[in-house]
C-alpha positions in Angstrom: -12.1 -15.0 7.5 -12.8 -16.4 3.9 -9.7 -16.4 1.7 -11.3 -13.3 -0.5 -10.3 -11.4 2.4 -8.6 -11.2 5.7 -7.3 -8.3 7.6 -4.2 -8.8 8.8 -2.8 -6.0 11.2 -4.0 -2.7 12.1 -1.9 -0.2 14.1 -2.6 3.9 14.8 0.5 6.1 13.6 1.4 10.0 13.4 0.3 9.9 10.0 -3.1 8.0 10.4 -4.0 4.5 10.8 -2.4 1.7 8.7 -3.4 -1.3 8.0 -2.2 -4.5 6.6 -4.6 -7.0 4.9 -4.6 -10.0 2.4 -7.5 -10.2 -0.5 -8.1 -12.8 -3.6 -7.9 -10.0 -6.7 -10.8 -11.3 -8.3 -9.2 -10.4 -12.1 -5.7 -12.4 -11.9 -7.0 -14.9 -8.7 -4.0 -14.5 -7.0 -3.9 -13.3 -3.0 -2.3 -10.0 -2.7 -1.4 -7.6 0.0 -1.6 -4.3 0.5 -1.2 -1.2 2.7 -4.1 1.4 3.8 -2.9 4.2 5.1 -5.6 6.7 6.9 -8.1 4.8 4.5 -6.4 5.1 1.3 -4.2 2.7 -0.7 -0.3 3.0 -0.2 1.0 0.1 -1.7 0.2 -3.5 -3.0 2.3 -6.7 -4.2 0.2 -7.1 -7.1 2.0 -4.6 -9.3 5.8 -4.4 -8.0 7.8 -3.5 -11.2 8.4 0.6 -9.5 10.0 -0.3 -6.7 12.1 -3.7 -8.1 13.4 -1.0 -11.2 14.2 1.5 -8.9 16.3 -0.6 -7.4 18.1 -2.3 -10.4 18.4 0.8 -12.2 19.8 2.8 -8.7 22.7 -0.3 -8.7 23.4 -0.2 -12.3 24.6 3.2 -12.1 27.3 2.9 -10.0 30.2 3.1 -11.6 31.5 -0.1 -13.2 34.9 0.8 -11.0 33.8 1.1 -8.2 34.4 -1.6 -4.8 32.7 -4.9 -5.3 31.0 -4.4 -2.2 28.7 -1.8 -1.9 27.4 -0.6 1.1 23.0 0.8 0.1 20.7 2.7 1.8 17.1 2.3 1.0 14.5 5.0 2.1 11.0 3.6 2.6 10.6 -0.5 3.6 6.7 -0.8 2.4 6.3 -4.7 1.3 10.3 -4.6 1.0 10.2 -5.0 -2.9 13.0 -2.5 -3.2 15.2 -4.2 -0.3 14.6 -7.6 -2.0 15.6 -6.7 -5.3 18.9 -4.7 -3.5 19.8 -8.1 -1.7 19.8 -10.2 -4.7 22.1 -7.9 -6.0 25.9 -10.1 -5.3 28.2 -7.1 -4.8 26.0 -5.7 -2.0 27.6 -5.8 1.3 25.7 -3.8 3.5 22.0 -2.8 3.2 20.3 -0.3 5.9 16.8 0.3 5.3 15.0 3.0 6.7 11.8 3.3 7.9 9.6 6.1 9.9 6.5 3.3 10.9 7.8 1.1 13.2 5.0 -0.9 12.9 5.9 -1.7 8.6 9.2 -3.1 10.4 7.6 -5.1 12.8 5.4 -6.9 10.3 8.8 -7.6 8.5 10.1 -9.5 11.6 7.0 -11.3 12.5 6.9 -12.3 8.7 3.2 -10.8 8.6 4.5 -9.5 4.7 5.1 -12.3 2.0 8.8 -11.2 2.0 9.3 -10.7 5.7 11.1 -14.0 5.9 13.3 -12.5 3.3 14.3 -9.4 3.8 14.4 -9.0 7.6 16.3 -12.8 7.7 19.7 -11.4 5.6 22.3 -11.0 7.8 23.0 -8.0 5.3 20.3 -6.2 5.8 19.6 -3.9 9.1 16.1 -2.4 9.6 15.7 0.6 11.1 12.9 2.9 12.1 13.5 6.9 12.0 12.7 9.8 9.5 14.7 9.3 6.4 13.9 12.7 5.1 15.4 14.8 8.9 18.3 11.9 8.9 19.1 13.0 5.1 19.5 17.1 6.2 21.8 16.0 8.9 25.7 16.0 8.4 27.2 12.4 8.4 26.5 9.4 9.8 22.8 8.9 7.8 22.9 5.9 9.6 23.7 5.7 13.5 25.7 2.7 15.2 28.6 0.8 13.0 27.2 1.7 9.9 29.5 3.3 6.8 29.9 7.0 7.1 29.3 7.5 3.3 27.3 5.2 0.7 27.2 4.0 -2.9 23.5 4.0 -3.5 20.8 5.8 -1.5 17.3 4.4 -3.3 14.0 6.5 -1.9 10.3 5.2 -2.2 8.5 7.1 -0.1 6.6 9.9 -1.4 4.3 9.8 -4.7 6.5 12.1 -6.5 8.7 15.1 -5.8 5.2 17.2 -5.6 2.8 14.5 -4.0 4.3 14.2 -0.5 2.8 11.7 2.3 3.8 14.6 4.5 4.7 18.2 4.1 7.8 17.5 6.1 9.3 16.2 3.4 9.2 18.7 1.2 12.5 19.9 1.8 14.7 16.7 0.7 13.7 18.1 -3.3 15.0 21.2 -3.1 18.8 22.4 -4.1 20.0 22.6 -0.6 17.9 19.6 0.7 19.8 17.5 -2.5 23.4 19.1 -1.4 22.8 17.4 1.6 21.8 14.3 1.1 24.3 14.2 -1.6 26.9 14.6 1.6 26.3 10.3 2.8 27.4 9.3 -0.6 30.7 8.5 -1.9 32.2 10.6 -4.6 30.8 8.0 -7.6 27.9 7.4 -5.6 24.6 6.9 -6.8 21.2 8.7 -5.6 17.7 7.3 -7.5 14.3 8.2 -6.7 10.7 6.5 -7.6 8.3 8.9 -8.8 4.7 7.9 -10.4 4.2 11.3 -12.1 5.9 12.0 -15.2 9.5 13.4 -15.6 9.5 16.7 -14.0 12.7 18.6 -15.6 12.5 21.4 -13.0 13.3 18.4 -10.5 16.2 17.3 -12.9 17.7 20.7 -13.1 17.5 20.8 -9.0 19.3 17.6 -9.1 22.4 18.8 -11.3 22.6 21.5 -8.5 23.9 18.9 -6.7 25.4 16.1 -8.9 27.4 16.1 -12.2 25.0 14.1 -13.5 21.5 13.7 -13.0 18.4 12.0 -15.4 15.2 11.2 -15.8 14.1 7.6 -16.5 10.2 6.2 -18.0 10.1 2.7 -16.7 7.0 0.8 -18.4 5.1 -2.1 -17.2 1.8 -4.4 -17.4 -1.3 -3.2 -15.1 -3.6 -6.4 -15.5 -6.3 -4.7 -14.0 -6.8 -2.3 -16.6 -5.0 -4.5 -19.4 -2.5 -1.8 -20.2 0.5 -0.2 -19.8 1.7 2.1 -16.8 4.2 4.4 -16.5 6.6 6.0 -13.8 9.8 7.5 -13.7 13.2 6.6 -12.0 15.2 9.7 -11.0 18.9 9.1 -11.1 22.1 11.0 -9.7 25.3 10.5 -9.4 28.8 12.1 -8.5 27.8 14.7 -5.6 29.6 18.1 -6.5 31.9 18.7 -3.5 
């Protein structure tokens, strides 16, 4: 392959085929990755700024009081931009990341991914493959095996927004109910955020205060070089589940 382009993995799933390849972006001659999934774009390491604020904003959140060691759940692995930015975090203790392709996780451990090495390499971080979205519905444990029953963060990248869904399946985390119960795995100051690239949607904020005390929208900004301007998305943010 010449270094404008390799192909780096390709793998059939439920949802279509994904693939995994490397490319020199001609504008800021840097190699990149990125994600195809059933022939369209998913994700790409050239612009990372969503899922690294998603997490920093997510962890800032929690209450100044609570335990120095907090025990996050991440929903959606993808390049592992969110996990990274989790783990650099100091008071992070555990981090469980879920994923429902087992094949993102495998190119984690195989250290296909620039941060593979990384994330999968913590011995504070646990990778797991299952359906956030019908593990989120359930009653306690999110997370099988030795795991916390209850969190301080749950972080979710996985769909495009609350109305742009990879799968209709998921529809049911953003409603009321589906928010009560995900709102069950946290601890009482705990923290729910969610990455979104559509603007704020305030019927999804007043859904979320059905479920926490408090609950906002946030416009994160950053540099696209490709079109030499700024983007926008939005951080949803929860916290204190109403019991």
């Amino acid at each position: 392959m010449s270094r404008s382009f390799e192909e780096i993995a390709r793998a059939d799933t439920p949802i279509g085929e994904i693939v995994l390849r490397r490319r020199l972006e001609p504008v800021t001659q840097r190699d990149i990755f990125e994600v195809m999934l059933a022939g369209d774009g998913l994700m790409s390491s050239l612009i990372t700024d969503g899922e690294e604020r998603l997490a920093e904003i997510g962890l800032a959140a929690v209450a100044d009081d609570a335990a120095l060691s907090l025990d996050v759940v991440v929903g959606g692995l993808g390049l592992g931009y969110t996990a990274r930015t989790v783990l650099r975090d100091p008071r992070v203790r555990t981090l469980h990341v879920i994923d429902a392709l087992e094949v993102v996780i495998d190119w984690h451990r195989r250290h296909l991914v620039p941060l593979g090495a990384e994330v999968a390499g913590d011995p504070r971080c646990a990778l797991l493959h299952g359906d956030f979205f019908h593990l989120a519905g359930k009653a306690p444990p999110l997370v099988p095996g030795d795991a916390p029953l209850a969190f301080d963060a749950i972080l979710v990248d996985i769909d495009h927004s609350p109305q742009h869904l990879l799968d209709p399946s998921h529809a049911a985390l953003y409603t009321p109910d589906g928010l009560r119960r995900l709102a069950q795995h946290l601890r009482p100051d705990g923290v729910f955020a969610l990455w979104s690239n559509d603007p704020p949607d305030p019927a999804f904020v007043a859904d979320l205060r059905t479920a926490f005390v408090h609950a906002e929208a946030q416009v994160v900004s950053f540099w696209n070089v490709l079109i030499d301007a700024e983007i926008e998305s939005t951080i949803y943010v929860a916290s204190h589940a109403l019991r």
